[in-house]
N, C-alpha and C positions, 0 to 999 in steps of 0.2 A: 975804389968801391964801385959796385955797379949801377948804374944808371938804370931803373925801371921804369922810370917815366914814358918811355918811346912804347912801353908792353902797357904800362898801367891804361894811356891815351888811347891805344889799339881796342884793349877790353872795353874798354869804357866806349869807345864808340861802334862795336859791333854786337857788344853783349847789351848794355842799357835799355837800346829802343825796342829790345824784345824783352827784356826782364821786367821792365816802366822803374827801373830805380838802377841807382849805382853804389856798391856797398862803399864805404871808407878802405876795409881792403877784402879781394876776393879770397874765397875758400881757398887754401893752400893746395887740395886736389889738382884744381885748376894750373897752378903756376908749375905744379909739376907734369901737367899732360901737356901742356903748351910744349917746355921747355924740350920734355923726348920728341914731340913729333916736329919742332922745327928742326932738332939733331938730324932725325932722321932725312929730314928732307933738304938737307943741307942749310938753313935761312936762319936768318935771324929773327928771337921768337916775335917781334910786335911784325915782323914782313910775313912770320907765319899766319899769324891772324888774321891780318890784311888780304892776304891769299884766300885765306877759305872763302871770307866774304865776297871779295870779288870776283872769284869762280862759281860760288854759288853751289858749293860742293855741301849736297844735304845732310849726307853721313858725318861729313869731319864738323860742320858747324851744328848737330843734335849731340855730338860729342860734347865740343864745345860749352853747350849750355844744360849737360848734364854734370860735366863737372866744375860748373857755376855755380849749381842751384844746389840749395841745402836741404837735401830728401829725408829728412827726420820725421819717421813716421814711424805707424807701429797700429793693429790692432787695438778696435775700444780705450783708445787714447784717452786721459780724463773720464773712466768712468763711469762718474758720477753726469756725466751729460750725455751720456748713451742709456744710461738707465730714465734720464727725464726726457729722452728723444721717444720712448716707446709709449710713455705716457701721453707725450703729445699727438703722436699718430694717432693713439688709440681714440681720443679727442677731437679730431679733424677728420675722421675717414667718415664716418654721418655726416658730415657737413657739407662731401665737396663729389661730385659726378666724379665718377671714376675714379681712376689711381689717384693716387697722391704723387706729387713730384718732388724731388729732392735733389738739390746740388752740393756738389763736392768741390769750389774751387783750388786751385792749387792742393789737388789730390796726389800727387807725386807717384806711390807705386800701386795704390789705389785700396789699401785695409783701409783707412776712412771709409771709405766709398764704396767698400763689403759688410764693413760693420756697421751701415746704416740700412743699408739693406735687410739687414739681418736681425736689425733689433726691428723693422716693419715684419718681417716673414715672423719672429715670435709673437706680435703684437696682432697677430692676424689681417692686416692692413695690405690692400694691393697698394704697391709705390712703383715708382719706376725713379731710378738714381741716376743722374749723369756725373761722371768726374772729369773733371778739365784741369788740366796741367802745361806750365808754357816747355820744357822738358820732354821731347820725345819719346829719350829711350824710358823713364819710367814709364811715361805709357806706352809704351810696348808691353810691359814687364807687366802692368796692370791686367790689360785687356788678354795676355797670358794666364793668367789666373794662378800663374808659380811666383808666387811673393816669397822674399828673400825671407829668410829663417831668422830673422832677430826675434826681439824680445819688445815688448811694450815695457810698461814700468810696473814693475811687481809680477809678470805674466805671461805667458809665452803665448805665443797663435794658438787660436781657439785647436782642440783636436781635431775636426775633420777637415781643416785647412791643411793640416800637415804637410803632404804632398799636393795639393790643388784645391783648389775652390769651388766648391761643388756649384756642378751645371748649374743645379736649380736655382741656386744664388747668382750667378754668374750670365744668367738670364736679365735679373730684372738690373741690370747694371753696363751702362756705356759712357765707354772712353773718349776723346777727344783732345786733340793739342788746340791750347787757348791761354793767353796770357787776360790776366786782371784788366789790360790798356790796349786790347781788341775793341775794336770800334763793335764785336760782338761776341763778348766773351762769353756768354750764354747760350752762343748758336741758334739763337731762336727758339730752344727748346723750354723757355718759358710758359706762362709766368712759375713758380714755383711756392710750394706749403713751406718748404723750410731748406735752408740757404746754409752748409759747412763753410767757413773760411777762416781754420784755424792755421795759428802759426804761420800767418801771408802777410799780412799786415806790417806788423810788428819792425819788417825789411824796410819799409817804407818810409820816408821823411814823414813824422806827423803832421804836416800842412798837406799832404796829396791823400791824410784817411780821408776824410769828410766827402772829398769827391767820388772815391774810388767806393767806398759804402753807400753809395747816394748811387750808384751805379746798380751794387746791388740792390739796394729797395727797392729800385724801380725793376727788377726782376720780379718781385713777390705778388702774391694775393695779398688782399686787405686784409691786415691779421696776422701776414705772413713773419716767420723768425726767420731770421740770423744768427749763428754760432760761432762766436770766437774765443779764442782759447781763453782762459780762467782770465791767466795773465794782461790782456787785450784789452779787458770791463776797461783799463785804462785812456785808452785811445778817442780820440773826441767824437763826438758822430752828428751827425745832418741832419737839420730839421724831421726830414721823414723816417726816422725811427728812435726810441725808445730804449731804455734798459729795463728789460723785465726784473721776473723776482730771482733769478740766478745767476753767480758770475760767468760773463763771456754771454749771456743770451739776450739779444733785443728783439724788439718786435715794430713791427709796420703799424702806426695806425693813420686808415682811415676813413670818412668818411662817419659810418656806424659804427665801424671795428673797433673792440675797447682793447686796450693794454691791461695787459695783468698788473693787476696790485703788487708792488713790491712786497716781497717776505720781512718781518722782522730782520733785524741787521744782527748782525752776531756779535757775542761781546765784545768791544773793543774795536768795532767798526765805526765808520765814520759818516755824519749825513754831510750831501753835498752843501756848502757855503751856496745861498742866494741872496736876492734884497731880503729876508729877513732874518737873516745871521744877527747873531747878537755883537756885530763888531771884530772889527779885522783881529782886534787881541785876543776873542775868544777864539777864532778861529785857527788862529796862529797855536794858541795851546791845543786845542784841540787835535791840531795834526802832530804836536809834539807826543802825545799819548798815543797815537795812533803807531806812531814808530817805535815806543816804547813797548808800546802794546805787539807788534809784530817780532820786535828782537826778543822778546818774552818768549813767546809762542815759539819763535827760531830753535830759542835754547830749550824749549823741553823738546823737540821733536815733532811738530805741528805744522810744518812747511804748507800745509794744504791752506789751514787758516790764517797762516801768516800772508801768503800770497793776497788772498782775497782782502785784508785789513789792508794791505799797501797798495792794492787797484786802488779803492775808497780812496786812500792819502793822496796817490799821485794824479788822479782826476782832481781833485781841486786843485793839487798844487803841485804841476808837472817839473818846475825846475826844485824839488827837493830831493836834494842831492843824495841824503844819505836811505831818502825810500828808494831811491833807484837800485844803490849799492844793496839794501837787503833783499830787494825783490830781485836782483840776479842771485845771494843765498839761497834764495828759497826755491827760486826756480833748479837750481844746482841740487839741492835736496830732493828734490823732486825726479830727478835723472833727466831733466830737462835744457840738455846743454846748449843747443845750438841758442832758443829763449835764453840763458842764462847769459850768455855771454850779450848778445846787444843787450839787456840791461846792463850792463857790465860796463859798454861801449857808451851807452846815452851816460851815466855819469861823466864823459869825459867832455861833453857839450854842457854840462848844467854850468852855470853861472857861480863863480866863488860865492855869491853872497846868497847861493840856497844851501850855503852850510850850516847849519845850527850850533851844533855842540860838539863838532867836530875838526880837525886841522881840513880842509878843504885839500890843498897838495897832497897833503899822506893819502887821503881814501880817494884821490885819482890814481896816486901812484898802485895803490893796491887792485882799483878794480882794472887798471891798465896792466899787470901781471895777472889776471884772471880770466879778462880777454883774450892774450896772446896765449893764454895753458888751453883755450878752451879753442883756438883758433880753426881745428878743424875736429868738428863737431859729430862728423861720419867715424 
């Protein structure tokens, strides 16, 4: 059998300190552009790797970390937070001199980064949009304005994308290579009204969110949101921001700046456990409904709300094994693969004893065959 270890240690120590994480295993794209271009170059592939970097060859290493990175994107992604992003603009352009600024990090080929744009230009709002991505050649591809012809979920590229990105949009929108663990990943082009970082995170060890959002904040105006994907609300956050009233959006407060009142919770959500929970037993059932409540919603076809009942779950109680396993369902229902599968992956970290009512082995064994089908996400 073959030995990857000598390829797995190469990736890992040339790709990591630009990506700021190291997955469990790399995109399968990758093991196959490795493998032809050490063919071709006669070497063996972890000596290929080791080559690029210590030549310092630009092209072969934006290769490299283009087919590392998992560019899942797509026009007006979730939306339902592109339609509350116009609201918000419309909200903030009274309040603030001049344009509005908005960031896109880990914008990959840059529709995030067009469709926020684009819902300011319908909202009547001057913005100006930076996208940053640690991935070259997407930003090539971006700052081209010929985005690849997929499909969002449920929806194809808005029609006058079809063949390019109309100038006028393509105006108020700049590109930049920048990873999330740049001593400056915002170029200076700070502060900012409202902060994209969907589907970034998620890659992440959950003990480096807290810093790497704390990073962000300190980008913001007082006031300022951040947007993470639905799925995200899960992820812990840093003193300096907030969960607003919708899943994936937080907000900066401070000083005078208030947070928005949370929205009523939707049937079958869950409020966060604090010191005045009515006791760990209530709480305990209480996430048991929650899950019950989400595989409910799974089986009529409701993946939207079932997602956001099992953010709720998994914030208070991160090692529950079998929210994990539903919320990679749902996110799968959703056409949301590359998210589906690390949920998929984090059940195989949760601890036997966050299995409730379930064989704990069986539903690793299954989200572990769910994983490996979903393995390459492109």
């Amino acid at each position: 059998m073959k030995d990857d270890r000598p390829l797995e240690l190469a990736l890992a120590r040339v790709l990591s300190p630009r990506l700021g994480h190291a997955p469990s295993r790399w995109p399968e794209p990758l093991y196959l552009h490795v493998r032809e271009r050490a063919q071709r170059a006669g070497l063996g592939e972890a000596e290929y790797v080791e080559r690029v970097a210590q030549a310092g060859e630009a092209a072969s290493l934006a290769m490299l970390l283009d087919a590392a990175t998992i560019g899942h994107t797509a026009a007006y992604r979730h939306p339902e937070q592109f339609e509350r992003l116009g609201r918000v603009l419309a909200d903030l352009a009274p309040l603030r001199p001049g344009p509005l600024r908005l960031w896109c990090a880990g914008c990959s080929t840059g529709e995030e980064a067009y469709s926020a744009a684009a819902c300011a230009e319908a909202a009547g709002v001057d913005a100006a949009v930076l996208g940053t991505d640690v991935n070259p050649v997407a930003i090539a591809v971006a700052r081209s304005g010929l985005l690849p012809q997929r499909r969002s979920v449920g929806a194809p590229l808005p029609a006058p994308w079809a063949e390019r990105v109309p100038e006028a949009l393509r105006r108020r929108v700049r590109f930049e290579v920048a990873s999330l663990t740049d001593a400056q990943p915002a170029l200076g082009a700070g502060p900012f009204d409202v902060i994209f970082c969907r589907n970034v995170l998620i890659y992440f060890e959950r003990e480096q969110v807290p810093r790497l959002l704390g990073r962000l904040a300190a980008e913001l105006v007082p006031g300022g949101h951040v947007v993470l994907s639905p799925a995200e609300g899960i992820l812990p956050l840093p003193p300096e921001l907030r969960r607003g009233p919708a899943p994936g959006w937080l907000q900066r407060s401070e000083g005078d700046a208030e947070v928005e009142p949370a929205s009523p919770r939707a049937p079958g959500a869950l409020a966060e456990e604090g010191p005045a929970s009515a006791g760990a037993g209530a709480g305990a059932a209480a996430r048991e409904a929650g899950a019950e409540a989400a595989a409910r919603l799974l089986g009529a076809g409701r993946a939207d709300e079932a997602e956001q009942v099992l953010a709720t779950l998994l914030n208070a109680d991160p090692e529950h094994l079998e929210g994990w396993f539903l919320l990679g369902e749902a996110l799968l229902a959703r056409g949301e693969r590359a998210q589906a599968r690390a949920a998929f992956q984090r059940v195989l970290r949760c601890s036997a004893a966050g299995a409730r009512h379930v064989d704990a082995g069986a539903l690793r064994r299954a989200a572990a065959r769910r994983a490996e089908a979903l393995r390459d996400p492109r």
